[in-house]
C-alpha positions in Angstrom: 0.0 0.0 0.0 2.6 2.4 0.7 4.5 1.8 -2.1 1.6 2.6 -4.1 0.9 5.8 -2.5 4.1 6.7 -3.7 4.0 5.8 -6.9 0.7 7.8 -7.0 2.6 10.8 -5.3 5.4 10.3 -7.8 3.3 9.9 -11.0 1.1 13.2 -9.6 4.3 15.0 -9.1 5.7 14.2 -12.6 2.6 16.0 -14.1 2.7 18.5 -12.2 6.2 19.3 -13.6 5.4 18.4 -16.9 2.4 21.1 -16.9 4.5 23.9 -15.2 7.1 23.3 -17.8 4.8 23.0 -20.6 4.0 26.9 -20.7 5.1 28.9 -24.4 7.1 31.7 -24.7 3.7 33.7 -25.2 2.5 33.2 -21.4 1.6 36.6 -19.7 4.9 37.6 -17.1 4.5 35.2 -14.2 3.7 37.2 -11.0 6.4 37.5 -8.0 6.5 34.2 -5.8 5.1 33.8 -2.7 8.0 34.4 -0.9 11.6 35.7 -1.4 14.5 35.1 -0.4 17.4 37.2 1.3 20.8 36.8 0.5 24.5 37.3 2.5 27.9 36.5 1.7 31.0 35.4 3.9 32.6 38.4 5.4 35.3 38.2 3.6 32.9 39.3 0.5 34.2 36.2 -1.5 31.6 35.4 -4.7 29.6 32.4 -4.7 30.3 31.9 -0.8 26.3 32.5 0.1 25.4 31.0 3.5 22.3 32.7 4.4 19.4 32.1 1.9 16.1 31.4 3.3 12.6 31.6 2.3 10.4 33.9 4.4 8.5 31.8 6.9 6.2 34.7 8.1 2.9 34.1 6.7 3.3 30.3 7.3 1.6 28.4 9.8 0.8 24.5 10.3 2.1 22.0 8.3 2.8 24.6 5.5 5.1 26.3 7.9 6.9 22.9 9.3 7.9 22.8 5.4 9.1 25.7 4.9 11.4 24.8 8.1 12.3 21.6 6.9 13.6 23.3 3.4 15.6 26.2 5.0 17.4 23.5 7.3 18.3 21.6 4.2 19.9 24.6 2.2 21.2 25.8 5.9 22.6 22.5 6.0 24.1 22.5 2.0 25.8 25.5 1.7 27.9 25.0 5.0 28.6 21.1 3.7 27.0 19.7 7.1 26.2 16.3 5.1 25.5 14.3 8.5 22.2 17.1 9.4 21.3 17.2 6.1 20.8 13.7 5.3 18.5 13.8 8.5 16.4 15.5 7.1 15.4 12.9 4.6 13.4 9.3 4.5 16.2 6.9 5.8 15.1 4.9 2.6 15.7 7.2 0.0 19.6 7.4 0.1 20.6 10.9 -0.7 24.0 12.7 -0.6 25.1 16.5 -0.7 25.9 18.0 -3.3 28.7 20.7 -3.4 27.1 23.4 -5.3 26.0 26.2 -2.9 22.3 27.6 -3.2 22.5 31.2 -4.5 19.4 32.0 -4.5 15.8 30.3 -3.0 12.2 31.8 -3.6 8.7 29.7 -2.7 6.6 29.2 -5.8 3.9 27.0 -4.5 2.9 24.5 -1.1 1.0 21.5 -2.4 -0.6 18.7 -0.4 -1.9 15.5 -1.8 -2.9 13.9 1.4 -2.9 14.8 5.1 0.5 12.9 5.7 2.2 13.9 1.8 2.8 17.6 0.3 5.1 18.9 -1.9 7.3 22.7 -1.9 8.0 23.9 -4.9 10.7 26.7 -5.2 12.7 28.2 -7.8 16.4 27.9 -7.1 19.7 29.2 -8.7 23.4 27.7 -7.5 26.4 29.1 -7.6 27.7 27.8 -9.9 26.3 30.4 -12.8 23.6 28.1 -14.1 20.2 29.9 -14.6 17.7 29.2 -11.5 15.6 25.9 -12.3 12.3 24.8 -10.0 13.2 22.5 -7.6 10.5 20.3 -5.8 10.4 18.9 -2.6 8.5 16.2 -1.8 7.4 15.7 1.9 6.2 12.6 3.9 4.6 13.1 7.4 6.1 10.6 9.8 4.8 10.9 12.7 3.9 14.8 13.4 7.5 15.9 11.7 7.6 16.6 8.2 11.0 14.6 6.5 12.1 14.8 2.6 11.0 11.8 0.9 12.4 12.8 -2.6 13.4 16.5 -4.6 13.5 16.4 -8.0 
């Protein structure tokens, strides 16, 4: 059964993705994001050394807002290469590892939830690496009452 609530989540997900990315260049200009971000380098002013990067969590509240935390660990987590707090944050099952690129840039598109105990976060993200920013999605399992990474994509 659980298995095949996550194939359902993952096969919801997918479409999701594929409709958001399915828009041509004629769209009307997207409105600003839910949320920004704020931004600070090292004080030594070095490029691409951004540490504090966060979506704003005021506005938030329940299980919206226990996201929102779990995501701003994670990049808290990434950009200062603490891969034993990050990989807390995730399903024990799904075996992830951090990456080395540092997270730029972080703004909240869209909170999701597909059942009381799964949701997804979907945020627009730039590295710094100079790529362009890309959406990134989160998806969320409830285990428990706390709110853990099941997958990002």
């Amino acid at each position: 059964m659980r298995i095949k609530n996550m194939l359902l989540v993952s096969s919801m997900v997918l479409s999701i993705l594929l409709m958001s990315g399915c828009g041509s260049e004629k769209t009307p200009a997207k409105s600003e994001p839910a949320q920004s971000t704020s931004e600070g380098t090292t004080e030594t002013g070095e490029k691409d050394q951004v540490k504090d990067v966060y979506i704003d969590e005021a506005g938030h509240k329940g299980d919206e807002l226990e996201m929102i935390k779990v995501v701003n660990l994670a990049t808290k987590y990434r950009n200062e290469g603490n891969e034993e707090e990050y990989l807390k944050l995730f399903n024990q099952n799904n075996v992830k590892t951090l990456n080395s690129k540092k997270i730029k840039s972080l703004e909240l598109e869209d909170i999701s939830f597909m059942s009381d105990d799964v949701g997804t976060v979907r945020t627009t993200i730039q590295y710094d690496n100079g790529e362009e920013p890309s959406i990134a999605l989160f998806i969320f399992e409830k285990s428990g009452d706390k709110w853990i990474i099941s997958g990002t994509d």
